[in-house]
TORKOL-4160 file (C-alpha; in steps of 0.2 Angstrom, whole numbers, padded with zeros to 4 digits, m for minus):
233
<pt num="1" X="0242" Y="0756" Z="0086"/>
<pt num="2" X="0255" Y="0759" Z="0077"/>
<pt num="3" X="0267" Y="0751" Z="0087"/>
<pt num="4" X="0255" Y="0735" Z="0086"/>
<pt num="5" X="0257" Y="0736" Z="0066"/>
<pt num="6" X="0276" Y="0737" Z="0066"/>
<pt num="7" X="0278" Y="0724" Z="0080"/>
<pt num="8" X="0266" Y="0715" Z="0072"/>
<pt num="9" X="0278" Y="0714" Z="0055"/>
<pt num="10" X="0291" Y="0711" Z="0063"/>
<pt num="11" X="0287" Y="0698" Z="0072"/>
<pt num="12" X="0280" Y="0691" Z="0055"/>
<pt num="13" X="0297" Y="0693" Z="0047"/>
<pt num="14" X="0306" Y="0684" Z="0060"/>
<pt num="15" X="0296" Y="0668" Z="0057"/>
<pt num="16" X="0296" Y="0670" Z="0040"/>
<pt num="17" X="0310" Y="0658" Z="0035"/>
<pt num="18" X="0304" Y="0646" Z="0048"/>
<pt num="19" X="0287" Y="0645" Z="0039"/>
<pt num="20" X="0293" Y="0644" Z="0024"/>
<pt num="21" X="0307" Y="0629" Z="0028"/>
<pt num="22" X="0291" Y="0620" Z="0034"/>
<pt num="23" X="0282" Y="0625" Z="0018"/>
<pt num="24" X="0294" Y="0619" Z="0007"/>
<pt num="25" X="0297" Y="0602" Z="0017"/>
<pt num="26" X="0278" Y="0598" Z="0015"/>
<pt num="27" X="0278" Y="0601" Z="m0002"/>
<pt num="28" X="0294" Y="0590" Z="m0005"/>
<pt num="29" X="0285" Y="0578" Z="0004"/>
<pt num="30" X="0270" Y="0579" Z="m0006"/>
<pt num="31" X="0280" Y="0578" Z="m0023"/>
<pt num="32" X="0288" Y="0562" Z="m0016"/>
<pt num="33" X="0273" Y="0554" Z="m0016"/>
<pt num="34" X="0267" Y="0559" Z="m0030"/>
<pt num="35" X="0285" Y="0553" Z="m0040"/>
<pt num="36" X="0282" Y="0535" Z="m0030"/>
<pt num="37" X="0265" Y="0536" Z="m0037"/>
<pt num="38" X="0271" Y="0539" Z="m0056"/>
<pt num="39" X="0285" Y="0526" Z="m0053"/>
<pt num="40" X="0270" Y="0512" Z="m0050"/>
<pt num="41" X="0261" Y="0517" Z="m0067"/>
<pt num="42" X="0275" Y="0517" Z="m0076"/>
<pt num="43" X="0279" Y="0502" Z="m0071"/>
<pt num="44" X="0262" Y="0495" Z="m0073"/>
<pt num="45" X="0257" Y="0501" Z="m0091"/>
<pt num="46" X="0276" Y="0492" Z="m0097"/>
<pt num="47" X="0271" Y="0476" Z="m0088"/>
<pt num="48" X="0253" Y="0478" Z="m0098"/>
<pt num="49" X="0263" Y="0483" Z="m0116"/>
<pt num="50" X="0271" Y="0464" Z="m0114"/>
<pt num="51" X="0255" Y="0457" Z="m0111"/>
<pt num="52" X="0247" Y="0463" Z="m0124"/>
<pt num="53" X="0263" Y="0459" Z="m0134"/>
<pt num="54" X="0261" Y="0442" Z="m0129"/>
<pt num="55" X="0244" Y="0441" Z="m0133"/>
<pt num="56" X="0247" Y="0450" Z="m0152"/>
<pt num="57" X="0238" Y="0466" Z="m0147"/>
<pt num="58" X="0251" Y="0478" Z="m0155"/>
<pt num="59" X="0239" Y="0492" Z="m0154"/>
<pt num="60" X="0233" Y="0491" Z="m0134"/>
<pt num="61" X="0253" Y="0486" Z="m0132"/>
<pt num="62" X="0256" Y="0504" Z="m0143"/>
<pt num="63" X="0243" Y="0514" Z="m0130"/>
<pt num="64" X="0249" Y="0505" Z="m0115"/>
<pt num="65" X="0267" Y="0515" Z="m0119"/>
<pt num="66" X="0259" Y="0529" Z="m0125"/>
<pt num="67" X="0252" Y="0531" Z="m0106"/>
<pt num="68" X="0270" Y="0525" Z="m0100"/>
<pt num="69" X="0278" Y="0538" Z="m0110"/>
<pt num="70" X="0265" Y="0552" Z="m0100"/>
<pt num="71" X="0270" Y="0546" Z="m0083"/>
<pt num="72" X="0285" Y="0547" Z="m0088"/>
<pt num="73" X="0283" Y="0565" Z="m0093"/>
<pt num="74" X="0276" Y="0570" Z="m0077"/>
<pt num="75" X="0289" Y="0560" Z="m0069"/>
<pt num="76" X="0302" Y="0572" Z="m0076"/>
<pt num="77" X="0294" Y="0586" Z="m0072"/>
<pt num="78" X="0291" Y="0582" Z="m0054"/>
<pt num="79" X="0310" Y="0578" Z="m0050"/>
<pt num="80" X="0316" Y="0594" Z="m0056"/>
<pt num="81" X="0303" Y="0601" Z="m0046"/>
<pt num="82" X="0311" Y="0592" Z="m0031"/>
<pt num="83" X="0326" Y="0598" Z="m0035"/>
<pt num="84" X="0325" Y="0615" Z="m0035"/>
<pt num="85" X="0314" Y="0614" Z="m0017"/>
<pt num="86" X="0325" Y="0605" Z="m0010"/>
<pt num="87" X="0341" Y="0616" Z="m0016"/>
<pt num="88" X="0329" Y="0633" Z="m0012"/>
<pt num="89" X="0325" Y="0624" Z="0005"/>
<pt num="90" X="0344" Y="0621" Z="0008"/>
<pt num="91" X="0347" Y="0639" Z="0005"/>
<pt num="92" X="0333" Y="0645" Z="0016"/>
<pt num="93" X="0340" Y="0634" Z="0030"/>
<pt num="94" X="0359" Y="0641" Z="0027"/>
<pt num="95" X="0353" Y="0658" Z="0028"/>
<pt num="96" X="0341" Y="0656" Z="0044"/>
<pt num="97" X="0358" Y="0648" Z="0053"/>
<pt num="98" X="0368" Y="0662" Z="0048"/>
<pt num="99" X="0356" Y="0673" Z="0053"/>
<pt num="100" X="0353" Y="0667" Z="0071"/>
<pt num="101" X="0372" Y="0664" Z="0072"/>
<pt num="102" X="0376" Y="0685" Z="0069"/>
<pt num="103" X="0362" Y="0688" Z="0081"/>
<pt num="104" X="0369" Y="0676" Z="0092"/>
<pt num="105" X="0386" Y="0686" Z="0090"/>
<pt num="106" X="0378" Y="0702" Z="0090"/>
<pt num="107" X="0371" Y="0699" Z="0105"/>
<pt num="108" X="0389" Y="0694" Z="0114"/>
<pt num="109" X="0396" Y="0709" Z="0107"/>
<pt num="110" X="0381" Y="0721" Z="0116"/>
<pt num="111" X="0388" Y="0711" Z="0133"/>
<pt num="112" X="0407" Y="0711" Z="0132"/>
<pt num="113" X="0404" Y="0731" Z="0127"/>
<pt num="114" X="0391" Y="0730" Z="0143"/>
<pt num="115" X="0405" Y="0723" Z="0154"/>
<pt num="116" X="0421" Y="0735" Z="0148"/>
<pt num="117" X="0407" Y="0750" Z="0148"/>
<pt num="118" X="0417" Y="0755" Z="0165"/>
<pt num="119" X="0435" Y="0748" Z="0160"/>
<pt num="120" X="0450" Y="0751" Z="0150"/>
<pt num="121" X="0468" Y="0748" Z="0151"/>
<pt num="122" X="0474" Y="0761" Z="0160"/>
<pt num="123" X="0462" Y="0756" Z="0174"/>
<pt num="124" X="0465" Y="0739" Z="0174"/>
<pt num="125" X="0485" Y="0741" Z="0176"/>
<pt num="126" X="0482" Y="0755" Z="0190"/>
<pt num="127" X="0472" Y="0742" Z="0198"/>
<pt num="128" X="0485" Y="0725" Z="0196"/>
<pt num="129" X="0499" Y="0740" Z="0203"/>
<pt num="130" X="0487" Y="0742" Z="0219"/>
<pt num="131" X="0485" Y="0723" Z="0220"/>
<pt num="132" X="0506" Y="0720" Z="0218"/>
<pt num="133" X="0509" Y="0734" Z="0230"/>
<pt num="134" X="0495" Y="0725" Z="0244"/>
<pt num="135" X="0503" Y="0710" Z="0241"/>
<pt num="136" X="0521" Y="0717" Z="0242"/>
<pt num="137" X="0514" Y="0725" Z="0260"/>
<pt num="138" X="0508" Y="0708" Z="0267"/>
<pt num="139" X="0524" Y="0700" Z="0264"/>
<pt num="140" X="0532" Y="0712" Z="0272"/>
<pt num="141" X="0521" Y="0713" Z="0287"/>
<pt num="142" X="0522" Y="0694" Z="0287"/>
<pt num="143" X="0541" Y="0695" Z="0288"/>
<pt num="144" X="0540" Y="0707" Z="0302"/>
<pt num="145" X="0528" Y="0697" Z="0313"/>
<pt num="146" X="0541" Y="0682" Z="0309"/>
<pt num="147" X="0553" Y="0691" Z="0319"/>
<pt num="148" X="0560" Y="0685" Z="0334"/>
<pt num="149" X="0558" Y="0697" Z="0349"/>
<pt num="150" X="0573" Y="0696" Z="0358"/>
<pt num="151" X="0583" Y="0709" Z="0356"/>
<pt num="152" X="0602" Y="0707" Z="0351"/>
<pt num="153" X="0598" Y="0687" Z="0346"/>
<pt num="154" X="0603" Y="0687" Z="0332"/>
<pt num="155" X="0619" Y="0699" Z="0332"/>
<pt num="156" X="0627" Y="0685" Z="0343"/>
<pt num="157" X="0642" Y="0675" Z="0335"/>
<pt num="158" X="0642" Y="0655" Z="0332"/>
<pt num="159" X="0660" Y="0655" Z="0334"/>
<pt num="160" X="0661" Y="0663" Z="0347"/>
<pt num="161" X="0649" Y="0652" Z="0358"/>
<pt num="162" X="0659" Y="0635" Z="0351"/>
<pt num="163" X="0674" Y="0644" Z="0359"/>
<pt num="164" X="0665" Y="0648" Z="0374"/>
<pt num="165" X="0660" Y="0630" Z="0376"/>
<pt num="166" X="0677" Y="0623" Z="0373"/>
<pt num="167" X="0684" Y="0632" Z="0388"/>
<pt num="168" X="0671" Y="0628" Z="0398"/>
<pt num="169" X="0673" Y="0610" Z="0394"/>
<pt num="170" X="0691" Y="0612" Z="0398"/>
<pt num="171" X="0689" Y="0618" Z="0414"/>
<pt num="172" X="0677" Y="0601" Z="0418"/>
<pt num="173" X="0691" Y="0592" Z="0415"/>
<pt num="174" X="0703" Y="0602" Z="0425"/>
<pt num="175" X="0691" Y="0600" Z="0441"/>
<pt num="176" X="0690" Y="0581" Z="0439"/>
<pt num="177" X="0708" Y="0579" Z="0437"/>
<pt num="178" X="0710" Y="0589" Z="0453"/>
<pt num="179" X="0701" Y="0581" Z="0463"/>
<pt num="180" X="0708" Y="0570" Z="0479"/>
<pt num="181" X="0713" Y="0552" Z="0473"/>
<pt num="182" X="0708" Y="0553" Z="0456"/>
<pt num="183" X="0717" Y="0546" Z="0443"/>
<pt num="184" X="0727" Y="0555" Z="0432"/>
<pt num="185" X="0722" Y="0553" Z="0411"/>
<pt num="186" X="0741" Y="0550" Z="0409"/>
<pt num="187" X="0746" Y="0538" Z="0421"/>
<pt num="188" X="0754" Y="0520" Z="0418"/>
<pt num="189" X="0748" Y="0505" Z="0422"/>
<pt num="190" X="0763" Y="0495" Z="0433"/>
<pt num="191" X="0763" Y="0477" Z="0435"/>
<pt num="192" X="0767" Y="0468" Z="0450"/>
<pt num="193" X="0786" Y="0465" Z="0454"/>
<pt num="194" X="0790" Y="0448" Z="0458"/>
<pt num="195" X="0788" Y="0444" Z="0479"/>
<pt num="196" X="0807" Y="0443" Z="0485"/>
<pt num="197" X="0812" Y="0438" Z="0505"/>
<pt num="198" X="0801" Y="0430" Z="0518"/>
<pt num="199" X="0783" Y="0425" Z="0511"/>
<pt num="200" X="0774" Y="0431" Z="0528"/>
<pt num="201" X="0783" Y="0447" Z="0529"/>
<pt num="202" X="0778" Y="0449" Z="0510"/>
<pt num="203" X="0760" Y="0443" Z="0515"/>
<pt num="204" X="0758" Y="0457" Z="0528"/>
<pt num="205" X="0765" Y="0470" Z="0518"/>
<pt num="206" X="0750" Y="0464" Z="0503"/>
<pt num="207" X="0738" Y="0466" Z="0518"/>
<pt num="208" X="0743" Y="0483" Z="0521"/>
<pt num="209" X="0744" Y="0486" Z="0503"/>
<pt num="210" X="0724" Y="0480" Z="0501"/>
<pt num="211" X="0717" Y="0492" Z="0514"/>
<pt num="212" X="0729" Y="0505" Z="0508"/>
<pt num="213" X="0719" Y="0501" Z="0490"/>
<pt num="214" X="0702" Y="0502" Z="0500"/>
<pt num="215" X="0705" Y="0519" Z="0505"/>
<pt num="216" X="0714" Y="0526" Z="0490"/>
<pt num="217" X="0691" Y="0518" Z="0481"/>
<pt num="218" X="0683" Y="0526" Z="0497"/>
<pt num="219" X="0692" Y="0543" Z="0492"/>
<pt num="220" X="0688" Y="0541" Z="0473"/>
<pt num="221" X="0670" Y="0537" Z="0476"/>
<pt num="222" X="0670" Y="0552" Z="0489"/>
<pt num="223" X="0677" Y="0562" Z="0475"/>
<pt num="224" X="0666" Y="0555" Z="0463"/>
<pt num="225" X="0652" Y="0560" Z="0469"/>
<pt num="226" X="0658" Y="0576" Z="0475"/>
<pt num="227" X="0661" Y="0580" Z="0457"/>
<pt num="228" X="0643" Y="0577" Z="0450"/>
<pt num="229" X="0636" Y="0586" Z="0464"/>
<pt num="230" X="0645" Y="0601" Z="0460"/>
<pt num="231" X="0638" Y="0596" Z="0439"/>
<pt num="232" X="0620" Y="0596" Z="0447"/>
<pt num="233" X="0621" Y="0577" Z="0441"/>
């Protein structure tokens, strides 16, 4: 029961400024008709005062600003009514936003302190030293899986090989140089001497010279491809 009571009051203290903002706003509106109001009478009995001046009636001209002069009154009094509802209603409404803005706050400072209950700073940099040292270990691992398996790869020397190759290339040559009919890298070009003596001795000693130039081809294409056989060409 007695939790009824109390929760009961509180929950009436907690919409009490929002009743009273609506309170106040209905009652500003009800002065702001009753000021439009006013406004028409006082603008009525004026017009009536020049009519009747018109007319000659100083005396229903008199009472026609006498009832002005009431409206008027009123008038007065309702405005500075409005004003200090409206300036109490503005304060109400300030206070009701900053209240729901420190509960608001409140309540995100009951969270973050829920959510750092179980953390502090030395548990956080222990745990960033874990995650640095994992990720130092899978770098590592990553490394050594990149590897190459053969063994003693990567002691051998470049320059070595190049040298290695150069001989070997050398050698080539040597063989192709050596072989039967070929023609040596450094050898001249000669050009034919002029013919001199009897022109058919000199054409049979061309003939003999022709086959003699047939063989030396046979033997250089023997030798040719004697030499790409032994290159596996």
């Amino acid at each position: 029961m007695w939790s009824y009571i109390f929760g009961g009051r509180g929950k009436q203290k907690k919409e009490l400024p929002k009743k009273a903002i609506l309170d106040l706003r209905e009652h500003i509106q009800l002065l702001s008709k009753k000021q439009s109001h006013l406004q028409t009478q006082i603008a009525t009995q004026e017009q009536s005062a020049r009519q009747f001046l018109s007319k000659g009636n100083k005396t229903m001209a008199k009472n026609a600003l006498k009832r002005k002069k009431l409206f008027e009154g009123q008038l007065n009094k309702i405005d500075g009514q409005m004003d200090s509802l409206e300036q109490q209603l503005y304060s109400i409404e300030n206070a009701n936003l900053n209240l729901e803005t420190m509960k608001a706050m409140k309540q995100g400072a009951s969270a973050m302190k829920h959510i750092h209950a179980g953390l502090d700073v030395e548990k956080v940099d222990e745990a960033m030293d874990e995650i640095r040292d994992q990720v130092e270990l899978g770098e590592e691992i990553s490394e050594a899986i990149s590897r190459p398996l053969y063994v003693g790869v990567a002691d051998i020397d470049e320059d070595e090989l190049d040298e290695e190759l150069d001989m070997l290339a050398q050698e080539e040559t040597a063989k192709k140089v050596a072989q039967p009919g070929a023609a040596s890298p450094a050898a001249k070009v000669s050009l034919p001497s002029v013919p001199t003596g009897n022109l058919s001795e000199q054409a049979q000693a061309n003939s003999n010279q022709g086959e003699g130039v047939v063989e030396d081809e046979d033997e250089d294409e023997r030798a040719l491809k004697e030499l790409q056989a032994e290159m596996g060409l």
